[in-house]
N, CA and C atoms as a LAMMPS dump frame, in Angstrom:
ITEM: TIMESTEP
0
ITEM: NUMBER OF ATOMS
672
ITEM: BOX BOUNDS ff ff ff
-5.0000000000000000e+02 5.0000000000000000e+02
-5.0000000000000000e+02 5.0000000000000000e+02
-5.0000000000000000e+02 5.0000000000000000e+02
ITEM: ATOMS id mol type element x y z
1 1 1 N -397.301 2.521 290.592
2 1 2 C -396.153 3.388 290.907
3 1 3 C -395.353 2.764 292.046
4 2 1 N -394.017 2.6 291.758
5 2 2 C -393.075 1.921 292.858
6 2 3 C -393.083 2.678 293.71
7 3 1 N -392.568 2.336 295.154
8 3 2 C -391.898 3.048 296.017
9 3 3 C -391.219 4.291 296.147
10 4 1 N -390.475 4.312 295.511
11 4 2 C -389.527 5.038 295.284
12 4 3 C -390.312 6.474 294.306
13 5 1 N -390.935 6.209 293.515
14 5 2 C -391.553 7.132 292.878
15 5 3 C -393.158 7.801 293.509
16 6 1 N -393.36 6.955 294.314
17 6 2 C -394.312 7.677 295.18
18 6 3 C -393.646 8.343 296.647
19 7 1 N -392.47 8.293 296.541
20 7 2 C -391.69 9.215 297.549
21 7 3 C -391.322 10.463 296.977
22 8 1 N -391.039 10.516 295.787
23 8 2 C -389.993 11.078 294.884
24 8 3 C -392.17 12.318 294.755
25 9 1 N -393.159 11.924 294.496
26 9 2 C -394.507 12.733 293.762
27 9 3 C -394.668 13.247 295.417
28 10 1 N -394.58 12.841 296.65
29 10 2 C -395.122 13.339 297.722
30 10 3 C -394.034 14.516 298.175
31 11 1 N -392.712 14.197 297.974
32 11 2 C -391.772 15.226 297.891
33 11 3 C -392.229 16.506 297.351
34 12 1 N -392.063 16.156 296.015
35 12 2 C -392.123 17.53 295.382
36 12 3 C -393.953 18.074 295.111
37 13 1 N -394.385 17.58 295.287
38 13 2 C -395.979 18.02 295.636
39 13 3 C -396.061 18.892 297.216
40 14 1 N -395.067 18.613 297.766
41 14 2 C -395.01 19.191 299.484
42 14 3 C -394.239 20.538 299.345
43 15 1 N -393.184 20.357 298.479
44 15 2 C -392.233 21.826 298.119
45 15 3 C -393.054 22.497 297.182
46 16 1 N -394.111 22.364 296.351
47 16 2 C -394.58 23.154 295.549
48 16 3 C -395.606 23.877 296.572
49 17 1 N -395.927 22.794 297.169
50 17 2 C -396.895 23.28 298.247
51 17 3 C -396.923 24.785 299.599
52 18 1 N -395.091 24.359 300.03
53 18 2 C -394.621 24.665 301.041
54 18 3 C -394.66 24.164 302.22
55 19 1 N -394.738 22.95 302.059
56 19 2 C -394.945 22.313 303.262
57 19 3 C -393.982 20.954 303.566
58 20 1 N -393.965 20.516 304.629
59 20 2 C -392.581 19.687 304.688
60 20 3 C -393.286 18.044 304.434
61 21 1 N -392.17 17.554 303.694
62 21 2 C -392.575 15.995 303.358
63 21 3 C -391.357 15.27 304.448
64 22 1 N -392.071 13.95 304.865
65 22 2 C -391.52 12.968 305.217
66 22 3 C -390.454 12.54 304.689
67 23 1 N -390.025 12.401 303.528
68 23 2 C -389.652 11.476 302.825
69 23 3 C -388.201 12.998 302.238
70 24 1 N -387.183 12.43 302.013
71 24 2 C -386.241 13.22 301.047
72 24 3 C -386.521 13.433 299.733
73 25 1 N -385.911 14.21 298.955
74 25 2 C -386.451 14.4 297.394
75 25 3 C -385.656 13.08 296.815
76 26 1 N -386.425 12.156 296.33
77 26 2 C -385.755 10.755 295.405
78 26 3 C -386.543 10.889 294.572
79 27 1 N -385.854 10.19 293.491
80 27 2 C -386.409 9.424 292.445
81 27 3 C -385.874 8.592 291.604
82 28 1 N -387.047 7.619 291.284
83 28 2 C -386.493 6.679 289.889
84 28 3 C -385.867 7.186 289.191
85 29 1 N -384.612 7.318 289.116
86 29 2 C -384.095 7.696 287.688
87 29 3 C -384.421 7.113 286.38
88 30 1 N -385.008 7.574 285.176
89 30 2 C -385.438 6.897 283.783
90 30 3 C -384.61 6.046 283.561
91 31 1 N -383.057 6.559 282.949
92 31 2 C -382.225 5.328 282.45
93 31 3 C -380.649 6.004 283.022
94 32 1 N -379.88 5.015 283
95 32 2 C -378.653 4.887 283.654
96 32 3 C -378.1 6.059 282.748
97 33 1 N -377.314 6.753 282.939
98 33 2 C -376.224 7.938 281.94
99 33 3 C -374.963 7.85 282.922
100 34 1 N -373.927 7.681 281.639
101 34 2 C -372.41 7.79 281.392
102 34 3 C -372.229 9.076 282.697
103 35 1 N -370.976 8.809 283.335
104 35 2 C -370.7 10.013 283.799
105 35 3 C -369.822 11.162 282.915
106 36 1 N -369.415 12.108 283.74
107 36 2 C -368.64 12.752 282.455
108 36 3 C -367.663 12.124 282.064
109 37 1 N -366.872 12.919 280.492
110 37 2 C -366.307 11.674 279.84
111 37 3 C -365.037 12.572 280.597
112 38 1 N -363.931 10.823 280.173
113 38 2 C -362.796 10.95 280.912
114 38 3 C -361.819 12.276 280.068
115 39 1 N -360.934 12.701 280.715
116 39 2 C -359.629 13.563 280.429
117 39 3 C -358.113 13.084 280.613
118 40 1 N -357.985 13.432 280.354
119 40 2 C -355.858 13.333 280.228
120 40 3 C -355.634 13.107 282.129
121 41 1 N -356.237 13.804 282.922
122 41 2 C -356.468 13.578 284.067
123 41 3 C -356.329 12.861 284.753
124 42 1 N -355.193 12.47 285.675
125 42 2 C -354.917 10.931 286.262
126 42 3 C -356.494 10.868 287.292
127 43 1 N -357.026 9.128 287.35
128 43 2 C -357.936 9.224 288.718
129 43 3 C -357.271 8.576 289.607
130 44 1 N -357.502 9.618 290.284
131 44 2 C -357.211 9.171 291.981
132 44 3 C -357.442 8.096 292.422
133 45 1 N -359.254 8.243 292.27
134 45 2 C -359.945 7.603 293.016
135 45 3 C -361.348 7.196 291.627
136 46 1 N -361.927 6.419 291.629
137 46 2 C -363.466 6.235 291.099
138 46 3 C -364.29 5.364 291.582
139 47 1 N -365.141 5.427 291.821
140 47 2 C -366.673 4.644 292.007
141 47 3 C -367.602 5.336 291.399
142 48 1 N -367.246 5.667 289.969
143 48 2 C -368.539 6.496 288.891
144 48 3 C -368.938 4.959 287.863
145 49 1 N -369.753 4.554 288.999
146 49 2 C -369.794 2.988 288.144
147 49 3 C -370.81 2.342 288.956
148 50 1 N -371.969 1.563 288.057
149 50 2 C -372.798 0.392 289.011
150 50 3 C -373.961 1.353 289.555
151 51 1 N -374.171 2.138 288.638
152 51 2 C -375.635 2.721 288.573
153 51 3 C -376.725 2.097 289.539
154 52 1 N -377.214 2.49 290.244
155 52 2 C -378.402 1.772 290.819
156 52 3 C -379.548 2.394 290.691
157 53 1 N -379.669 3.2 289.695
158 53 2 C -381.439 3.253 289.309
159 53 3 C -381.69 4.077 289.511
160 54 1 N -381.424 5.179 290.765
161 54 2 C -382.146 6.254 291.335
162 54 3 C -381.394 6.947 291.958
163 55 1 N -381.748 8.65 292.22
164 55 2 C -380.787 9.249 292.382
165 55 3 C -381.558 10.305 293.976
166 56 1 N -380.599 10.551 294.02
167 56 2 C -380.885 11.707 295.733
168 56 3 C -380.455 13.166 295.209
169 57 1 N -381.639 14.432 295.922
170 57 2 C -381.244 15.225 296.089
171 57 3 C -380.3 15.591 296.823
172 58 1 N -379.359 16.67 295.847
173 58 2 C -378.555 17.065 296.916
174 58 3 C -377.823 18.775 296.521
175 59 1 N -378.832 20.08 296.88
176 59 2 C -379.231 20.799 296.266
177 59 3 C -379.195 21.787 297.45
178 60 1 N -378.616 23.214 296.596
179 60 2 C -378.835 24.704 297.226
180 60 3 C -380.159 25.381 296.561
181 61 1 N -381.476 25.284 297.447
182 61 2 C -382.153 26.363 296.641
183 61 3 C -382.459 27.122 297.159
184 62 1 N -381.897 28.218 296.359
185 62 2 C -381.364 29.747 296.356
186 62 3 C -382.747 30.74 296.227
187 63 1 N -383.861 29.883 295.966
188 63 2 C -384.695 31.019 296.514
189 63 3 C -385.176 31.362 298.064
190 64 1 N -385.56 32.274 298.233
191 64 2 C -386.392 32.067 300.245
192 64 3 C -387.389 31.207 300.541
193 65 1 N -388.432 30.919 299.556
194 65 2 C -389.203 30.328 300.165
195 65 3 C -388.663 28.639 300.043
196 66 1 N -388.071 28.205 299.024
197 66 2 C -387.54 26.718 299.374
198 66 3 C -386.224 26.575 299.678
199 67 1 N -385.522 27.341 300.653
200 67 2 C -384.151 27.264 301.292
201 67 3 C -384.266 26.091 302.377
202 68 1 N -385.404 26.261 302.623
203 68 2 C -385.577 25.055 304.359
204 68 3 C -385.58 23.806 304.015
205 69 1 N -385.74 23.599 302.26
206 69 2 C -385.497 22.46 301.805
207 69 3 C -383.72 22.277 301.052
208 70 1 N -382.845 22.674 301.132
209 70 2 C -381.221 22.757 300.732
210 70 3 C -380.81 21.462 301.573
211 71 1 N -380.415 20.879 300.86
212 71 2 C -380.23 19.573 301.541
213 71 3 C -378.439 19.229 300.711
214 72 1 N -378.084 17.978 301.408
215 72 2 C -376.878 17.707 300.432
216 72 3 C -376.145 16.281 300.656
217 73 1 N -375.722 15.629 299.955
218 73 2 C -375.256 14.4 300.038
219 73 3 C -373.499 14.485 300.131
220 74 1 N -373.424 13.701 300.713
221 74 2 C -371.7 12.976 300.87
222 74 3 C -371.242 11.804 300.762
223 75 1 N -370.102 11.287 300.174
224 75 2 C -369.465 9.895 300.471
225 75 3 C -367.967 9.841 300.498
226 76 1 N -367.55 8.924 301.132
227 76 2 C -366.008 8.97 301.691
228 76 3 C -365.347 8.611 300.781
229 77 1 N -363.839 8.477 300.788
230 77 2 C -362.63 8.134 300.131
231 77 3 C -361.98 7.935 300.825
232 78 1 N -360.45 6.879 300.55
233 78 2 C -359.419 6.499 301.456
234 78 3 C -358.251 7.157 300.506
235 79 1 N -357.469 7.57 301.222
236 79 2 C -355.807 7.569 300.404
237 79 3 C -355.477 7.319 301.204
238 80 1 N -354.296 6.162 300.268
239 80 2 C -353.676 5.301 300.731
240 80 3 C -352.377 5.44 301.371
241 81 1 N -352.256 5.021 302.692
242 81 2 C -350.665 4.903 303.495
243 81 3 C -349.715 5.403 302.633
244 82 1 N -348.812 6.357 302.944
245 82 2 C -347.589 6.653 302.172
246 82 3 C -347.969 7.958 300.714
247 83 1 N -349.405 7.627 300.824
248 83 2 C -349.437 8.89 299.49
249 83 3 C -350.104 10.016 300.2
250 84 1 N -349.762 11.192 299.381
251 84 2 C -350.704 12.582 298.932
252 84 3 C -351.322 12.75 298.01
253 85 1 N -352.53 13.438 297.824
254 85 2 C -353.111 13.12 296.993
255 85 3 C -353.527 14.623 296.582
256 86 1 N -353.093 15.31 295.485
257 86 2 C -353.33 16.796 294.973
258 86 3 C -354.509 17.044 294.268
259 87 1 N -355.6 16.661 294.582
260 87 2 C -357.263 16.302 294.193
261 87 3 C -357.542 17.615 293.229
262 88 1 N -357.164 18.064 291.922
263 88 2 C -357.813 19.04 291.074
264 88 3 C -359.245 19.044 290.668
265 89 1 N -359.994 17.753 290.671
266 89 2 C -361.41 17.882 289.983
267 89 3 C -362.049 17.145 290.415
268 90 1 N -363.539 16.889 290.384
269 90 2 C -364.281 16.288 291.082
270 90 3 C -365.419 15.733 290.038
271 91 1 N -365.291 15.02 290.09
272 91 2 C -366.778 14.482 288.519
273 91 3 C -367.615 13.258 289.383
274 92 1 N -369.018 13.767 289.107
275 92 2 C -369.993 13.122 290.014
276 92 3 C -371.228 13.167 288.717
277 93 1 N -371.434 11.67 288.5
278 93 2 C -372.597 11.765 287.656
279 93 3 C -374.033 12.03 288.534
280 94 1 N -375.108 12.685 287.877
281 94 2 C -376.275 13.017 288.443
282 94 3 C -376.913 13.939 287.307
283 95 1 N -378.196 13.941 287.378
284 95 2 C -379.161 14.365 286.771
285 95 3 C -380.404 15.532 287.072
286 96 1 N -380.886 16.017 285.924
287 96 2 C -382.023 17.051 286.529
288 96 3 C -383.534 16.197 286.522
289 97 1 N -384.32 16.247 287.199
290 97 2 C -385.248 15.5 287.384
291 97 3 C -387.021 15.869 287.696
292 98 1 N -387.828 14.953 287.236
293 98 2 C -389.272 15.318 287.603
294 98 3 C -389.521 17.195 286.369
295 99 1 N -388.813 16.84 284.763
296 99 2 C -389.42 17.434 284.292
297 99 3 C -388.331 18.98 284.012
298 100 1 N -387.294 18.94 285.351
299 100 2 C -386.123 20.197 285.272
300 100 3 C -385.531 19.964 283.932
301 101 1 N -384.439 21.27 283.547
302 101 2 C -383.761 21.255 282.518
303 101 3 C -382.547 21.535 283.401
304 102 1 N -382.788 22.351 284.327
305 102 2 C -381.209 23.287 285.037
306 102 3 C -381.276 24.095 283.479
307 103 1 N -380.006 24.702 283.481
308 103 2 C -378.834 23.754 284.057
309 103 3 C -378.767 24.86 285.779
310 104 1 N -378.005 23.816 286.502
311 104 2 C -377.45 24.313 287.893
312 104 3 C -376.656 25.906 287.521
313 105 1 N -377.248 26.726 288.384
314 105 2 C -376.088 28.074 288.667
315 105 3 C -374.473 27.649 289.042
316 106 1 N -374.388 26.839 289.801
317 106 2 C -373.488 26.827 289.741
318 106 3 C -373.128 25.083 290.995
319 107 1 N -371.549 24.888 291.597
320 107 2 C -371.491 23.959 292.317
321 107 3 C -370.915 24.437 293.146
322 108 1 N -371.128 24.153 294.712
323 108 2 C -370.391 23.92 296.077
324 108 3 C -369.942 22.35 296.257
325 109 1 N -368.744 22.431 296.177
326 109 2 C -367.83 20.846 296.612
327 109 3 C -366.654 21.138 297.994
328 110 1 N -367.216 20.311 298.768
329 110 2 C -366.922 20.488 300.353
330 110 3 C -366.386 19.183 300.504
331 111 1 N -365.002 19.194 301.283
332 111 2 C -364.572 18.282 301.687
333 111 3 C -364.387 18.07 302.96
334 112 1 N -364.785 16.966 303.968
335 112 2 C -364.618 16.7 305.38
336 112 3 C -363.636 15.671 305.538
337 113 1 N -363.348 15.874 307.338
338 113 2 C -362.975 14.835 307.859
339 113 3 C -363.393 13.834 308.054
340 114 1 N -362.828 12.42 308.38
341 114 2 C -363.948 11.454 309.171
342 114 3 C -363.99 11.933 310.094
343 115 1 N -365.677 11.22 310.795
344 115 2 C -365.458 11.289 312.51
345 115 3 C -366.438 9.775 312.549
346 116 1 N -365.953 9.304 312.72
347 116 2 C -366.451 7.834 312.865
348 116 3 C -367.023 7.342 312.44
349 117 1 N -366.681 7.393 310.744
350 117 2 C -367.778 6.894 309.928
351 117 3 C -369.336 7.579 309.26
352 118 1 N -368.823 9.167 309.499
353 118 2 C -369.355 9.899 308.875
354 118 3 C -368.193 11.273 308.688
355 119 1 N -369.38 12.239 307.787
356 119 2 C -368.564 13.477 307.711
357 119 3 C -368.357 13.992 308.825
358 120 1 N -366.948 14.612 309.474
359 120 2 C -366.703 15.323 310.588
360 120 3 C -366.482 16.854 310.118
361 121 1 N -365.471 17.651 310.652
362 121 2 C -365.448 18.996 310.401
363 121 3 C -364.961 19.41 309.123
364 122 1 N -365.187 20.873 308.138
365 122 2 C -364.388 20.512 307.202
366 122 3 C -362.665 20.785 307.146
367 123 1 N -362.177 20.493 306.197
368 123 2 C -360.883 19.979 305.807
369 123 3 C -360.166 21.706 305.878
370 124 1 N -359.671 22.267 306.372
371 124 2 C -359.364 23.426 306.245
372 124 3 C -359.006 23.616 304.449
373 125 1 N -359.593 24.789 304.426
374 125 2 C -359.069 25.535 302.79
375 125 3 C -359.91 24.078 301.701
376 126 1 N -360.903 23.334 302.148
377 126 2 C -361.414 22.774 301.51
378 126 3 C -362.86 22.797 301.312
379 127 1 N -363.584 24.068 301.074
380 127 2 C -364.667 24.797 300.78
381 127 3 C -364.763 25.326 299.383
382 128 1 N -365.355 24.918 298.771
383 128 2 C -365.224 25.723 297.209
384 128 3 C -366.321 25.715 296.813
385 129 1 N -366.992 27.311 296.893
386 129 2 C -368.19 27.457 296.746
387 129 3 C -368.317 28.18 295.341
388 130 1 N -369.744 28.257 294.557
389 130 2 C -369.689 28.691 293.344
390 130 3 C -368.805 28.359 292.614
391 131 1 N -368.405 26.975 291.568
392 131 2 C -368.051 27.091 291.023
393 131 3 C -368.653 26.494 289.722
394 132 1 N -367.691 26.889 288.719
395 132 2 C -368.519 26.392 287.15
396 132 3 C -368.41 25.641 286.534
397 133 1 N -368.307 23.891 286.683
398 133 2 C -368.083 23.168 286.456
399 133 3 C -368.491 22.626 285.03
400 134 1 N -368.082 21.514 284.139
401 134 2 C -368.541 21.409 283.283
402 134 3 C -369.963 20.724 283.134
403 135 1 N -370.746 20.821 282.864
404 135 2 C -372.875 20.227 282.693
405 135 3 C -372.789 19.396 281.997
406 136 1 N -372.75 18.249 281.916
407 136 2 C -373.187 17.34 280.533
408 136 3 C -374.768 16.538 281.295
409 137 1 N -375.877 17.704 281.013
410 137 2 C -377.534 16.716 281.223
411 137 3 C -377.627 16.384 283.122
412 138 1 N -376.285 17.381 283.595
413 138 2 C -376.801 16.847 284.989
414 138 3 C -375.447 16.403 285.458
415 139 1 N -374.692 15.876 284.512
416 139 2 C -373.416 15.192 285.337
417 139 3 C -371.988 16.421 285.288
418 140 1 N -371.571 16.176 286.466
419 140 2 C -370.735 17.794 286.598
420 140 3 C -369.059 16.893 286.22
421 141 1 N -368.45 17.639 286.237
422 141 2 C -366.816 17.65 286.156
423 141 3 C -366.183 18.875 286.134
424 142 1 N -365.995 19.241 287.781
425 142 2 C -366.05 20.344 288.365
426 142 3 C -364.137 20.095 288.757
427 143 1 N -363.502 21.453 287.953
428 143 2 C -362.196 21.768 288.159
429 143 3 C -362.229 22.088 289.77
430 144 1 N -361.28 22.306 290.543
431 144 2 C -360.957 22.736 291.808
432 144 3 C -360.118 24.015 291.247
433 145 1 N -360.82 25.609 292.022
434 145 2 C -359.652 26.594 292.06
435 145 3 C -358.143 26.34 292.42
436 146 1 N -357.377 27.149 291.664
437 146 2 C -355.923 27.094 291.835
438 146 3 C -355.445 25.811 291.8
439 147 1 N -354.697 25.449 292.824
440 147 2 C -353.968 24.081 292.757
441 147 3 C -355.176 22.909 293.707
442 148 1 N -356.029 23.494 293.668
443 148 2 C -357.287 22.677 293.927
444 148 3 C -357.073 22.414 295.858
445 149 1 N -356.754 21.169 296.537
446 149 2 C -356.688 20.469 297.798
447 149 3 C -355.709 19.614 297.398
448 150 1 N -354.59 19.555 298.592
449 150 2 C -354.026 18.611 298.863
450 150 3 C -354.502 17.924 300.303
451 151 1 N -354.205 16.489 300.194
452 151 2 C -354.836 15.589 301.583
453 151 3 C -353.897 14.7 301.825
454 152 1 N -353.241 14.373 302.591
455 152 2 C -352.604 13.235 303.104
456 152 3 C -353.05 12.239 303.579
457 153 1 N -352.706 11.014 303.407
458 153 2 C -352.878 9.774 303.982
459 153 3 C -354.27 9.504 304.988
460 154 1 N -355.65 8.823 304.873
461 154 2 C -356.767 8.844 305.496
462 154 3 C -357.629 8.601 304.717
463 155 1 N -358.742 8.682 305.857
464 155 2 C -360.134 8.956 305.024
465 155 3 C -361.16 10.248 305.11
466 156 1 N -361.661 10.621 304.348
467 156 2 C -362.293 11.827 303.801
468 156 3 C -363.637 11.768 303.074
469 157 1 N -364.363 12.863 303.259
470 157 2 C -365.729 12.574 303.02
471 157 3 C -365.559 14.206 301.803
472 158 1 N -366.714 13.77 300.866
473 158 2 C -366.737 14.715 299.758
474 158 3 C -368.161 14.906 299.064
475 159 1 N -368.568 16.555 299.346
476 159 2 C -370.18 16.946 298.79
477 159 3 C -369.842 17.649 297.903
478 160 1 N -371.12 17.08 296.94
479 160 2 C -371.23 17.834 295.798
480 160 3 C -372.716 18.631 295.782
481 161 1 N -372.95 19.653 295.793
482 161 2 C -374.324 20.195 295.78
483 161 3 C -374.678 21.135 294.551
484 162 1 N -375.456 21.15 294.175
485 162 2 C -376.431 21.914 293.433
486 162 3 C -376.912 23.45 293.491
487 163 1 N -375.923 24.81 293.111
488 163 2 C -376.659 26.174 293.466
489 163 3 C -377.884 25.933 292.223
490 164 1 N -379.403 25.928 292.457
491 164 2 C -380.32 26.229 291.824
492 164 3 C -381.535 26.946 292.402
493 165 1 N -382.391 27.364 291.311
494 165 2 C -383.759 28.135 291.772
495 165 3 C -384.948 27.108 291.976
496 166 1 N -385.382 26.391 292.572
497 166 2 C -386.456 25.544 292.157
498 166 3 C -387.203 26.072 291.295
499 167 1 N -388.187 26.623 290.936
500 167 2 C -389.223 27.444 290.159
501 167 3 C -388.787 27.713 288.807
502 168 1 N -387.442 28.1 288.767
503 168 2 C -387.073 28.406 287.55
504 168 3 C -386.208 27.013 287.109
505 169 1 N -385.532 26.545 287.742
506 169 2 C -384.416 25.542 287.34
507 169 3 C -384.635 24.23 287.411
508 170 1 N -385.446 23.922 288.639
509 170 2 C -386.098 22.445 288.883
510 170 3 C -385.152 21.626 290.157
511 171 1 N -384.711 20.608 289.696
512 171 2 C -384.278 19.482 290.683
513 171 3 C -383.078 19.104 290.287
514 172 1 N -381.641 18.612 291.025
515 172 2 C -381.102 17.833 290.673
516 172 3 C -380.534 16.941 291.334
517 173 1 N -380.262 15.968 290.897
518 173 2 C -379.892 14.516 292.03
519 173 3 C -378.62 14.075 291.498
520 174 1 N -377.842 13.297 292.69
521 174 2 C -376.762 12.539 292.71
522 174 3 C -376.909 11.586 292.216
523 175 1 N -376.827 10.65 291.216
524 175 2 C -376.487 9.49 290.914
525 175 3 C -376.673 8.489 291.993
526 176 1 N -376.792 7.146 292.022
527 176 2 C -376.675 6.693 293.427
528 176 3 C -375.877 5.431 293.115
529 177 1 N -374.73 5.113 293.398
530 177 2 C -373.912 3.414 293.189
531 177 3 C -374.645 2.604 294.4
532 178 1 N -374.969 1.438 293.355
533 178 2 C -375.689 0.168 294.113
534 178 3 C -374.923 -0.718 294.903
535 179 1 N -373.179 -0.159 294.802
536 179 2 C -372.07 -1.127 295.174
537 179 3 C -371.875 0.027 296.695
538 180 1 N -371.349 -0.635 297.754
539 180 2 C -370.995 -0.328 299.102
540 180 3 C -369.561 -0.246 298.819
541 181 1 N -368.658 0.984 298.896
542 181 2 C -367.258 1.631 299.065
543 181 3 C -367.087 2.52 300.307
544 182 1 N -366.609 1.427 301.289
545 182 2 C -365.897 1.666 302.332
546 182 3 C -367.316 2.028 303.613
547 183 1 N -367.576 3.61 303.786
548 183 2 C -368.945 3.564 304.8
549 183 3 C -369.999 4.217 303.406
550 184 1 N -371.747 3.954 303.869
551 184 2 C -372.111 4.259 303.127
552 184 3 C -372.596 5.837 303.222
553 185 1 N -372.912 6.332 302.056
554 185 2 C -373.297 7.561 302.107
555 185 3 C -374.166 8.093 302.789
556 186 1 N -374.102 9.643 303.078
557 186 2 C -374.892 10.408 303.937
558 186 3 C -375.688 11.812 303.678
559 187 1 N -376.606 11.974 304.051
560 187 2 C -377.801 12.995 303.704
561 187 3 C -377.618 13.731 305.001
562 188 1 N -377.882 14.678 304.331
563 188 2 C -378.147 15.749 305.658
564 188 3 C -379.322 16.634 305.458
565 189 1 N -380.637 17.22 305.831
566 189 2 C -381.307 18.562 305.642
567 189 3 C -381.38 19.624 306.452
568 190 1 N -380.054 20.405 306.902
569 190 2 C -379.905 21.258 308.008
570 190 3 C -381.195 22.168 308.178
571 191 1 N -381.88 22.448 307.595
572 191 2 C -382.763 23.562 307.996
573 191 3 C -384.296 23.123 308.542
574 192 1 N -384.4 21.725 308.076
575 192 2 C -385.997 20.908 308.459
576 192 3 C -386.827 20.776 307.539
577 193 1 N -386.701 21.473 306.257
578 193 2 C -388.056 21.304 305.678
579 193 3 C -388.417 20.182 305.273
580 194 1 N -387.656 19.026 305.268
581 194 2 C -388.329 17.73 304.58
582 194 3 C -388.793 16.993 306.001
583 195 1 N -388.298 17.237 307.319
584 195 2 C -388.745 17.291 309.04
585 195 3 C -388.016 15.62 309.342
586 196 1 N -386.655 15.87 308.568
587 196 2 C -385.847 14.468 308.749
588 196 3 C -384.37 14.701 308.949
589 197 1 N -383.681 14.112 309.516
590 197 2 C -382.085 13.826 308.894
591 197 3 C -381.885 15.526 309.247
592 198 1 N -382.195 15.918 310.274
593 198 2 C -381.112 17.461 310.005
594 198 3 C -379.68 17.315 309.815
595 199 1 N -379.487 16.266 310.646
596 199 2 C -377.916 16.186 310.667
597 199 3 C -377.667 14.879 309.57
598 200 1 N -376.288 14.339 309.478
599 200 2 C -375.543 13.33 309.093
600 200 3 C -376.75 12.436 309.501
601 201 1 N -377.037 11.356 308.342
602 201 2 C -377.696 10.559 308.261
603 201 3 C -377.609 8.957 306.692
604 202 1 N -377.175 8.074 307.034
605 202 2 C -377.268 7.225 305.299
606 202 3 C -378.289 7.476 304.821
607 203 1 N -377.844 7.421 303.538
608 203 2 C -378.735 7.712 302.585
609 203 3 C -379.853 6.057 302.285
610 204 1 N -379.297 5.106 302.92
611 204 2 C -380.345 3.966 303.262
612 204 3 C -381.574 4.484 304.378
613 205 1 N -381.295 5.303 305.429
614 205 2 C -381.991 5.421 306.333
615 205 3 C -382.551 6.808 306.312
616 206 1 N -382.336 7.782 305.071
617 206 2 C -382.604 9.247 305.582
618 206 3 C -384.134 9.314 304.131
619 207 1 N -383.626 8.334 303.011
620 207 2 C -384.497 8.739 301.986
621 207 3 C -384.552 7.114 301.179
622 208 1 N -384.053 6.371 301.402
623 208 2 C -384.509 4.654 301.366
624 208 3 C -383.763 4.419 300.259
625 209 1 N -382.777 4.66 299.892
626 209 2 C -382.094 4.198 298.575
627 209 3 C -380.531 4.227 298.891
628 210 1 N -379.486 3.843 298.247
629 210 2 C -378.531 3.492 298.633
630 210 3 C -377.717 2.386 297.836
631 211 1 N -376.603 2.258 298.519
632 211 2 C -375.707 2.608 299.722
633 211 3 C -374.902 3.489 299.376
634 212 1 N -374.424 4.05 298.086
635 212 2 C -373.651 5.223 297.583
636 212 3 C -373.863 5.965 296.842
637 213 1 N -372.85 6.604 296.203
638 213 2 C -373.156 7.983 294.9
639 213 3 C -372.151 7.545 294.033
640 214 1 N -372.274 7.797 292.776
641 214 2 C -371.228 7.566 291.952
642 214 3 C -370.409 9.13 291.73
643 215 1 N -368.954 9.064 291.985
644 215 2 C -368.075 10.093 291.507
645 215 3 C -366.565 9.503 291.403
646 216 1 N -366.045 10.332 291.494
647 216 2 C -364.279 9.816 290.706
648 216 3 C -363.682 11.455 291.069
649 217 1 N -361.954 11.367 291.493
650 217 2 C -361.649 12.206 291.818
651 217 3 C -360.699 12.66 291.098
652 218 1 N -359.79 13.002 290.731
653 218 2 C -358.86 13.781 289.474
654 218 3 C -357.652 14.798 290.181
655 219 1 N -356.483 14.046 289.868
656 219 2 C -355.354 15.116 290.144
657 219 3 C -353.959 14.254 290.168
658 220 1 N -352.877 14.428 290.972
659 220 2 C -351.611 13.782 291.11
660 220 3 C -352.025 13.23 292.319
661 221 1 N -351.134 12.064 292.404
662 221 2 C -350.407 11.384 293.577
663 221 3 C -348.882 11.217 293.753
664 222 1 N -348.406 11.86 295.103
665 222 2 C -346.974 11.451 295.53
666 222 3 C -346.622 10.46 296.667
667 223 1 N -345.549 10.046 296.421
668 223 2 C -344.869 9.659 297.896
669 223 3 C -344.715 10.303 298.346
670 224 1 N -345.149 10.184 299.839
671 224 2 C -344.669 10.967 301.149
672 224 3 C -343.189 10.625 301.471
């Protein structure tokens, strides 16, 4: 058993348990999967590409006893000098894992500021919790309410998380890109139960895999 998969059995042997693991929820992913398929949808932005094998939790679970384990992943984006960017959808390949079906209750997609190369505060009016994105096996393509976020010119950090039950629903993970776009991604477990990374942390240094996530962003671009 690799590395990675003896992180991924001590994990979830510790949450069945109730007890906190070292290590973040990872795992080998079996085999690479397509993200969702494309739409009429201009992209913004993509890095849903260059699979690297294994994927990170990054998950609301909504029951009490494994809430202390809700953890969640992020990775940045640039728009470019001179544009706006009217971001309607968010498609992030990822999977259910170690045996889950899901599907997920539902998605929280949070958008931040930088603050020096990580996520900083969020983006005002850029919180969108519960929503019902489309499921294909794990990979979301999640509309934005109303006219979704507009962002101007910068860089920006963007989570995608998981509302699920562990017990009933299982696991689901982010995808992870083996290619480095711009800073690399970040883990957080605000509450302690995995007893790592409460705060902003890479996902090289919080759960050993890396350096990104695969997603792609969806909407218009203008001149400023």
């Amino acid at each position: 058993m690799n590395k990675v998969a003896l992180l991924m059995a001590a994990s979830v042997a510790a949450l069945l348990a109730g007890g906190a693991s070292s290590s973040g929820l990872l795992s080998a992913s079996p085999s690479a999967k397509a993200g969702p398929v494309p739409k009429a949808n201009k992209f913004l932005y993509n890095q849903n590409s260059t699979y690297g094998g294994t994927l990170v939790n990054s998950e609301n679970f909504t029951s009490g006893s494994s809430s202390s384990y809700s953890d969640q992943g992020a990775d940045d984006f640039v728009i470019p000098t001179g544009r706006t960017w009217a971001i309607r959808e968010v498609d992030v390949s990822g999977q259910y894992y170690e045996n889950s079906t899901g599907p997920a209750n539902s998605e929280n997609v949070i958008f931040y500021k930088d603050r020096k190369g990580m996520p900083g505060k969020p983006v005002r009016k850029g919180t969108f919790n519960d929503l019902h994105g489309t499921d294909t096996e794990g990979n979301f393509a999640v509309a934005l309410p109303r006219k979704g976020i507009t962002l101007r010119a910068g860089t920006y950090w963007v989570s995608v998380i998981a509302n699920m039950d562990f017990q009933s629903e299982g696991l689901w993970g982010w995808d992870v890109n083996s290619a480095q776009h711009g800073s690399q991604a970040m883990w957080q477990n605000p509450n302690g139960g995995f007893g790592m990374c409460p705060t902003w942390g890479t996902i090289e240094n919080c759960v050993y895999s890396g350096p990104d996530f695969m997603f792609a962003l969806r909407g218009m671009s203008k001149r400023r």
